[in-house]
C-alpha positions as CSV (number, residue, x, y, z in Angstrom):
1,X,0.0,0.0,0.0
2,X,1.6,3.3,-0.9
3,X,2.5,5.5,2.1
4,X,3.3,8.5,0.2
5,X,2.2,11.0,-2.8
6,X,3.3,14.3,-4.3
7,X,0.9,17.6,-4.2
8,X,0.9,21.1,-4.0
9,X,-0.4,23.2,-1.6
10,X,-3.7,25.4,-2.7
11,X,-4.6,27.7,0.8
12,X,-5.0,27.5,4.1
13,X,-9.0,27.8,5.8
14,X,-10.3,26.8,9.0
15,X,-12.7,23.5,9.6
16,X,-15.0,22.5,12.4
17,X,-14.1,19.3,13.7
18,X,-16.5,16.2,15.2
19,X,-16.5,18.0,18.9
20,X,-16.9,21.2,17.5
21,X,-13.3,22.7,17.9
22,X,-12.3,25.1,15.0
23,X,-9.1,23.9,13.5
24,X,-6.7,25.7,10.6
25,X,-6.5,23.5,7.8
26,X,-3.6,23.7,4.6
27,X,-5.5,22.3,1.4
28,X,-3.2,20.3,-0.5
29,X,-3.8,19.4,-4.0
30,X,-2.9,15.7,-4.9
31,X,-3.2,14.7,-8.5
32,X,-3.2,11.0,-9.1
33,X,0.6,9.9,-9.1
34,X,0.8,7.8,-12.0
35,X,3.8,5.1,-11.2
36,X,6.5,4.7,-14.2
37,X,9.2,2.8,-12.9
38,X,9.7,0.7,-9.7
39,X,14.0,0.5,-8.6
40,X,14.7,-3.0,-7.1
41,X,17.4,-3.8,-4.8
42,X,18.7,-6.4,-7.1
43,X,18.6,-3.7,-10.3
44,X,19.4,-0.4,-8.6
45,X,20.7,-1.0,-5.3
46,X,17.8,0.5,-3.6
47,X,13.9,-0.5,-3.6
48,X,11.3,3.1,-5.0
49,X,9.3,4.1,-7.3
50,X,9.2,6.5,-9.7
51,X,6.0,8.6,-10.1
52,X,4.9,11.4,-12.1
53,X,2.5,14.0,-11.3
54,X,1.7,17.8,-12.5
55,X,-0.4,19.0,-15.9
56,X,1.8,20.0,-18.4
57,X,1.6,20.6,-22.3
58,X,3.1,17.5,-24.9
59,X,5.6,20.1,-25.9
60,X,7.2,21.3,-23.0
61,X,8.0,17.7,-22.2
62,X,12.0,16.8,-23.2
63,X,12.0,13.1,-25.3
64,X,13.1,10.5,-22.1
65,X,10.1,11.9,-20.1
66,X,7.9,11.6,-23.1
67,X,9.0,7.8,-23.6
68,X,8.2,6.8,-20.4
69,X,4.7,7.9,-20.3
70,X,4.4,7.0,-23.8
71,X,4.9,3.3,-22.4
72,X,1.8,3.7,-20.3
73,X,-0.4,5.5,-23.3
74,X,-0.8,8.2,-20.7
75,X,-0.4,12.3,-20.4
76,X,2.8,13.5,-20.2
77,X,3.4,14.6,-16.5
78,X,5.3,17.9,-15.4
79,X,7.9,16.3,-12.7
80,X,9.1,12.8,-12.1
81,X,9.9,11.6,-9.0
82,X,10.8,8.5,-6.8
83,X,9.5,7.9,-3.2
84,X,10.9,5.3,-0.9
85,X,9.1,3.1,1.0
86,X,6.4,2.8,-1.4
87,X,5.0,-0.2,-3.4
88,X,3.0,-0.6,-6.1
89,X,3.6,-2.1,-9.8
90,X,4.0,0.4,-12.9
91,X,1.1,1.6,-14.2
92,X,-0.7,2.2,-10.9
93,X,-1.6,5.8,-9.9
94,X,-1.5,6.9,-6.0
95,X,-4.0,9.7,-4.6
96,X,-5.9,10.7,-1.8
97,X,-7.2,7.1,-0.9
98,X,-4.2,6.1,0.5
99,X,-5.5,8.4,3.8
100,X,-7.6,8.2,6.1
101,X,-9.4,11.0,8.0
102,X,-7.4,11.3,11.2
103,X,-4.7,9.6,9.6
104,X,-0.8,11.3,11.2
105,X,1.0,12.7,8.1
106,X,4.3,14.0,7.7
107,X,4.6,17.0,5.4
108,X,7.9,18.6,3.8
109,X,8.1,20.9,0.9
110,X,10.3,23.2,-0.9
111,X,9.2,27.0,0.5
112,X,8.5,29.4,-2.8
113,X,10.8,31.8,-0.9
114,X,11.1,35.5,-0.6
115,X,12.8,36.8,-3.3
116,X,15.9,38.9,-3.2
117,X,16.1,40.8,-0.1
118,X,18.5,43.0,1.5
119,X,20.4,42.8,5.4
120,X,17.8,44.7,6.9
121,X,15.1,41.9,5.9
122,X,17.3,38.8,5.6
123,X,19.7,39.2,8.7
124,X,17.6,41.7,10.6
125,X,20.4,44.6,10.0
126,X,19.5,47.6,12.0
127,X,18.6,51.2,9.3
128,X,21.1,54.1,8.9
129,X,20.1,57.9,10.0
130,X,17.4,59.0,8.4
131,X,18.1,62.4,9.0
132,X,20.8,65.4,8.0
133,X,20.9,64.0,4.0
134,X,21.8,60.6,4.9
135,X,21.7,58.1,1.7
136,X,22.6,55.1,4.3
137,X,19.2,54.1,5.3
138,X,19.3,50.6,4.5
139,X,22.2,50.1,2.7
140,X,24.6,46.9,3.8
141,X,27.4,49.2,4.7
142,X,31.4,48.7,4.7
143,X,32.5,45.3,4.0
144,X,35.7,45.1,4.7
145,X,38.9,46.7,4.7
146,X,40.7,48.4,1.3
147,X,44.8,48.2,1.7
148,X,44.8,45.1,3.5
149,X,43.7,42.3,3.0
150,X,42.3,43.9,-0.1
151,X,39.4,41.6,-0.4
152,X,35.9,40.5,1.5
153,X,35.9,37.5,3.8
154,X,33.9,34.4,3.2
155,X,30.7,34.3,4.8
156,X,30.3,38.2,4.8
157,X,25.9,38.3,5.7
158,X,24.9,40.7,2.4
159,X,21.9,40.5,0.4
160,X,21.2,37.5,-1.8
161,X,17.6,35.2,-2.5
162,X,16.0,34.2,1.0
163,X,14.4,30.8,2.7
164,X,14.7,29.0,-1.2
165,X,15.1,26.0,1.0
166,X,13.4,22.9,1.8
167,X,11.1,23.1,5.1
168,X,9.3,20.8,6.9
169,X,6.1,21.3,9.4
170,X,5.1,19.8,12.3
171,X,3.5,16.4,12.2
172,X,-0.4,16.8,11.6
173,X,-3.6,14.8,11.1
174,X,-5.4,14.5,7.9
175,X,-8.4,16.7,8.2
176,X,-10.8,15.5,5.5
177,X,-11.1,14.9,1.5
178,X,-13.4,16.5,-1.1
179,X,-16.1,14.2,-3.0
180,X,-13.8,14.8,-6.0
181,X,-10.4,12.8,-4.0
182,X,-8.5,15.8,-5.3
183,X,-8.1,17.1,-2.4
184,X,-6.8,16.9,0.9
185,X,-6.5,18.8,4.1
186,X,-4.0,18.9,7.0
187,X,-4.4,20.3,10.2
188,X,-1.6,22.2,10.5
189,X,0.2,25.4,8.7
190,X,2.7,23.9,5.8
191,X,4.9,26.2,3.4
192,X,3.9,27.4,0.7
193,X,4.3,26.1,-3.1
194,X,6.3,27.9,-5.6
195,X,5.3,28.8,-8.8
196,X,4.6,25.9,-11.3
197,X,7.4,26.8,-13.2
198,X,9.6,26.0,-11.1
199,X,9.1,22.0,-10.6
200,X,9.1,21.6,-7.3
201,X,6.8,19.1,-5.4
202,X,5.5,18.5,-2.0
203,X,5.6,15.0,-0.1
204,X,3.1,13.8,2.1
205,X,4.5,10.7,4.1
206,X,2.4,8.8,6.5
207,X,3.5,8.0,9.9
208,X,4.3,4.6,10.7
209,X,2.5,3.0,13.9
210,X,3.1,0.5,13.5
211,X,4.4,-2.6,16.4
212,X,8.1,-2.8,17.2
213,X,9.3,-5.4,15.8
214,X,12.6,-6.9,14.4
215,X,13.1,-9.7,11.8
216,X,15.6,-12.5,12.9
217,X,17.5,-14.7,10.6
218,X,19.5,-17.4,10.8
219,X,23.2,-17.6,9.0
220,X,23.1,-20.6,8.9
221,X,19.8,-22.2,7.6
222,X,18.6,-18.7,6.3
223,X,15.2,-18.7,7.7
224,X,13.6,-15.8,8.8
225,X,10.9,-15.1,11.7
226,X,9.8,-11.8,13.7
227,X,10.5,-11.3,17.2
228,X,8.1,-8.7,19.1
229,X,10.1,-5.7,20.8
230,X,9.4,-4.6,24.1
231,X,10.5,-2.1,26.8
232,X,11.5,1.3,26.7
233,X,14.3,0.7,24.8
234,X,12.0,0.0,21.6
235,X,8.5,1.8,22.5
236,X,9.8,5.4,23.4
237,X,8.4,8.2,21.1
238,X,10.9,10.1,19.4
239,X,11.2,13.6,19.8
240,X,12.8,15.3,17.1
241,X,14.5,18.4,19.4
242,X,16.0,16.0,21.8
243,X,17.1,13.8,19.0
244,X,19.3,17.1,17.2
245,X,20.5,17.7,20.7
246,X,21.9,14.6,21.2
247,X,23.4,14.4,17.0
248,X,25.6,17.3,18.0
249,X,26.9,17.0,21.2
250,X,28.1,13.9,19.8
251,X,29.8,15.2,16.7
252,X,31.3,18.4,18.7
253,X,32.9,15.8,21.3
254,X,34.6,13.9,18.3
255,X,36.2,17.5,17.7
256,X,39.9,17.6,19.1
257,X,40.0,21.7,18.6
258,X,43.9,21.4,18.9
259,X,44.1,24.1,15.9
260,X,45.1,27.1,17.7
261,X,47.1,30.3,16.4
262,X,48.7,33.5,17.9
263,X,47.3,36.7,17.5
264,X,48.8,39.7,17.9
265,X,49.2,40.5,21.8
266,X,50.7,36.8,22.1
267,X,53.1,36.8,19.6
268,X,57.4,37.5,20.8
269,X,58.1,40.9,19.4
270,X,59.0,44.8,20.3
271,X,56.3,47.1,20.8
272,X,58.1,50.2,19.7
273,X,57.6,51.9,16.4
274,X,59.2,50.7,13.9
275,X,60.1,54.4,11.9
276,X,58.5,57.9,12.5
277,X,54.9,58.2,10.6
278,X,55.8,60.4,8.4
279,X,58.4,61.4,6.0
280,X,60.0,58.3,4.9
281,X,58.2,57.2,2.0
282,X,56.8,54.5,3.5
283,X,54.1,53.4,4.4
284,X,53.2,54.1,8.1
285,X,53.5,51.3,10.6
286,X,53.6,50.7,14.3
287,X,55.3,47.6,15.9
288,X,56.5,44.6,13.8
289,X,53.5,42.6,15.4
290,X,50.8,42.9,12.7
291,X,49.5,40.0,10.8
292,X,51.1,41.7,7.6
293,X,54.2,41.3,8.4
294,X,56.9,38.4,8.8
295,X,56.4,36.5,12.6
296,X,53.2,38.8,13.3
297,X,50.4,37.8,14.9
298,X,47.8,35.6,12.7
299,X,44.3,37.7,12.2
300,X,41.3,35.9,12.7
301,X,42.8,32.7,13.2
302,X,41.7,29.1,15.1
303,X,41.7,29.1,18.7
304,X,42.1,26.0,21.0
305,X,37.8,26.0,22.2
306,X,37.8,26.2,26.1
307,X,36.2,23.0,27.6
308,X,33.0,25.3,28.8
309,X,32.3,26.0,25.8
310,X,31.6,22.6,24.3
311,X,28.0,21.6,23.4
312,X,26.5,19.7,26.6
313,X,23.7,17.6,26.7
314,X,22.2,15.7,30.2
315,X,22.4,11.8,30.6
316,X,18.5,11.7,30.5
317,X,18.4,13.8,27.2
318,X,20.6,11.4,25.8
319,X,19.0,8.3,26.8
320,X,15.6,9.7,25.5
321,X,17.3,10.0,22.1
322,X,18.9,6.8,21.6
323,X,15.7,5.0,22.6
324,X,13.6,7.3,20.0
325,X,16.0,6.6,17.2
326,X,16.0,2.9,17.9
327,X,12.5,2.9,18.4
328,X,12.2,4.3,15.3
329,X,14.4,2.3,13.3
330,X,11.8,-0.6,15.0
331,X,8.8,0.4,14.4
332,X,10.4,1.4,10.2
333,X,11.8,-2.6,10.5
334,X,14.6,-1.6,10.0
335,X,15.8,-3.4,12.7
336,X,17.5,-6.9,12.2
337,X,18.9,-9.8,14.6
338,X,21.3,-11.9,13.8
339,X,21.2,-16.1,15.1
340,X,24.0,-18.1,14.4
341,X,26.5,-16.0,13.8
342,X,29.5,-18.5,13.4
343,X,32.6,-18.1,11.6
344,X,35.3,-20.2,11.9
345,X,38.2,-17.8,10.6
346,X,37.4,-14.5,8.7
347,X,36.0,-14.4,5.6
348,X,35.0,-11.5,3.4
349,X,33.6,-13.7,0.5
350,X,30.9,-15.8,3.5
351,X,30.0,-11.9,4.9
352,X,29.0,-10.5,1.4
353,X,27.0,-13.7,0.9
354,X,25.2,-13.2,4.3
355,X,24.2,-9.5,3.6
356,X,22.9,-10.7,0.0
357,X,20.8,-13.4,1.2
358,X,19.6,-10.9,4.1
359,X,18.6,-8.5,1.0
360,X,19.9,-5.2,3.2
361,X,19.9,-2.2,1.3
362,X,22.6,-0.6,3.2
363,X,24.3,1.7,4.7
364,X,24.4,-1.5,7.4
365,X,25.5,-0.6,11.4
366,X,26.2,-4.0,12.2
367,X,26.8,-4.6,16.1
368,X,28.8,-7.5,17.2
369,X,30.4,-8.8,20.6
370,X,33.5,-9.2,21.9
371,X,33.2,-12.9,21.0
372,X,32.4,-12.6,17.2
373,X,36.0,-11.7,16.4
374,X,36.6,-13.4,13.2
375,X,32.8,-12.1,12.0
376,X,33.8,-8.4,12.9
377,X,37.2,-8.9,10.6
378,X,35.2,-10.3,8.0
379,X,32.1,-7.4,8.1
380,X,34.6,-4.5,8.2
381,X,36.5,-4.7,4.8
382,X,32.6,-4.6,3.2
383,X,31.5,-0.9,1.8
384,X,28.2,0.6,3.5
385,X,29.2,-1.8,6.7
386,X,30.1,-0.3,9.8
387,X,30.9,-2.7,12.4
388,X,30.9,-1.6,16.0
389,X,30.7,-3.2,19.7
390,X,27.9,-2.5,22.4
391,X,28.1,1.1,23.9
392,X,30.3,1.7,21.0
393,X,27.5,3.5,18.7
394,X,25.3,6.8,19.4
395,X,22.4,8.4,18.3
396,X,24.3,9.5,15.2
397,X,25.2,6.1,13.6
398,X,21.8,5.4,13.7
399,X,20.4,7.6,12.1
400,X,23.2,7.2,9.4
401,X,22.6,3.6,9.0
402,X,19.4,2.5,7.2
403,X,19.1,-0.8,8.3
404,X,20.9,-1.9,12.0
405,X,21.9,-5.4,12.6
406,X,23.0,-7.3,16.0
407,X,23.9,-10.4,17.1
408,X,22.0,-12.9,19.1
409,X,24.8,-11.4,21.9
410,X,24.8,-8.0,21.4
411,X,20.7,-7.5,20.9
412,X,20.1,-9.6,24.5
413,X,22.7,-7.2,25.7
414,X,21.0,-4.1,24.0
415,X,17.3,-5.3,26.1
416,X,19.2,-6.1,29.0
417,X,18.4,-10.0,29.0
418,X,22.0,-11.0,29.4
419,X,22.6,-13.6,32.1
């Protein structure tokens, strides 16, 4: 059953709901998504399907995009697209239907932006004087410095197009559909659409609530079975916030911040004047301590980051998100055990031929035991694999891993059933 389509958003109105509560609602217009291609993990590496969606004329469509709907003696679409996590057969269109009323959606889209602003509108720049003749009302302003260095810094914040990104709101609950099943409603505030020139699209994913569980199989006899999750550890609701705290504390305490340079009050040097000011032909200089010159101090430069100052996060806070990401990763199945793990001396040929008769997509976070020596020397020489202990792995390799795998060991470990 598909779990996702492509729409674009029409306006935003209000709707009573069932116990009389008035509610905003963002209308989304959904077009059937007619399915052209499906990508295999056997074919492409990856398991989606490619849908097109969006009115367009025969002759603003190039010749490949033509073909394919030719194949399917339909109209010519205006975007193609692929979605993950979806099924279906080609042929098959996607709509409305595939909600319910009530139904938790996810929506993301591509904002239609705001154009080319200036600093007072983009970075919140204070105005100039208004008074006395002043033309520096809302001008940017100097930009840096003329002699030296003779050029503007990276990163200067100047005018330039604003929020052309991709945004995402809040999770929200399918409001209601028109007769037509054109049209669908979500009870929360989403972005807004660009123009339809410019081909974007907007994604409306349903949430998975699906049980927590993880599929088992055996190396050896290759049998698979399903093994019901429970406990904390694979029923806690994850909270995006906590989540991004825990994703960078973790990558800012991998940081060393050993780079450090001198600047200009540390650096061994007189602090007398080098020549009068004036009258040499020179150019006028102080002390021979200025990042200009030879053994002067380094402008702008790395600094060694005090200990303070690193990015902290509470052992409950991190706790919360490692549950909520492997929670997640449960309740996607994306979560894998391993029985009978056995290998008598490592071999990289027997692990390639276990992760293809699994049918793992990869990236793979594979999590092994002190005792599964020869298995971890056989995994880690496999691209997309990485192979780590218990308590070895965070929040972040989660998330960077679509499928996770344990041992027998390390997952009775993981729920705390070790004897």
């Amino acid at each position: 059953m598909a779990t996702a389509v492509f729409g674009r958003k029409k306006h935003m109105t209000q709707a009573f709901q069932d116990d009389g509560t008035l509610v905003g609602v963002t209308v989304i217009e959904v077009e059937p998504n007619l399915i052209t291609a499906v990508r295999t993990a056997q074919e492409d590496g990856y398991e989606a399907v490619q849908v097109g969606f969006g009115q367009v004329k025969s002759s603003r469509v190039n010749r490949p995009h033509a073909g394919a709907f030719a194949k399917h003696d339909a109209p010519p679409r205006r975007h193609l697209k692929e979605l993950r996590g979806v099924t279906g057969e080609v042929g098959e269109t996607i709509g409305v239907g595939a909600f319910e009323v009530g139904e938790k959606v996810h929506v993301s889209a591509t904002s239609k932006g705001r154009g080319f602003q200036g600093t007072v509108k983009r970075h919140g720049f204070s105005r100039g004087p208004v008074s006395h003749g002043s033309h520096n009302i809302r001008q940017p302003g100097s930009v840096g410095a003329s002699a030296d260095p003779a050029r503007i810094f990276k990163g200067q914040k100047m005018p330039g197009q604003m929020a052309t990104r991709p945004s995402r709101c809040a999770t929200s609950r399918s409001s209601r559909s028109t007769p037509r099943r054109t049209n669908c409603g979500c009870a929360a505030a989403c972005p807004a659409a660009r123009a339809p020139s410019s081909g974007s699209g907007r994604r409306v994913s349903r949430m998975a609530e699906a049980k927590a569980t993880a599929q088992v199989f055996d190396a050896r006899s290759g049998k698979k079975s399903s093994l019901d999750l429970e406990g904390p550890r694979f029923t806690t609701e994850p909270k995006e916030h906590v989540i991004h705290r825990a994703v960078v504390a973790e990558l800012d305490s991998r940081r060393r911040y050993t780079a450090s340079t001198k600047g200009r009050s540390e650096v061994t040097g007189s602090g007398a004047k080098l020549y009068r000011q004036k009258g040499t032909g020179r150019a006028r200089a102080g002390d021979v301590k200025p990042h200009n010159r030879v053994g002067g101090g380094t402008w702008g430069g790395p600094k060694a980051k005090p200990e303070r100052y690193g990015k902290r996060i509470n052992r409950k806070e991190v706790r919360a998100a490692f549950d909520g990401a492997l929670s997640a990763k449960a309740a996607d199945g994306e979560l894998y055990v391993l029985d009978s793990l056995h290998f008598e001396e490592p071999s990289t040929k027997q692990a390639k031929q276990l992760l293809s008769k699994m049918e793992l997509a990869g990236p793979v976070l594979l999590v092994l035991t002190e005792d599964d020596r020869n298995a971890a020397l056989s995994f880690r020489n496999l691209p997309g694999v990485s192979v780590v202990r218990p308590r070895e792995y965070g929040v972040y390799e989660l998330l960077r891993a679509r499928e996770v795998v344990l041992s027998r060991a390390a997952y009775s470990r993981l729920a705390g059933k070790e004897a």
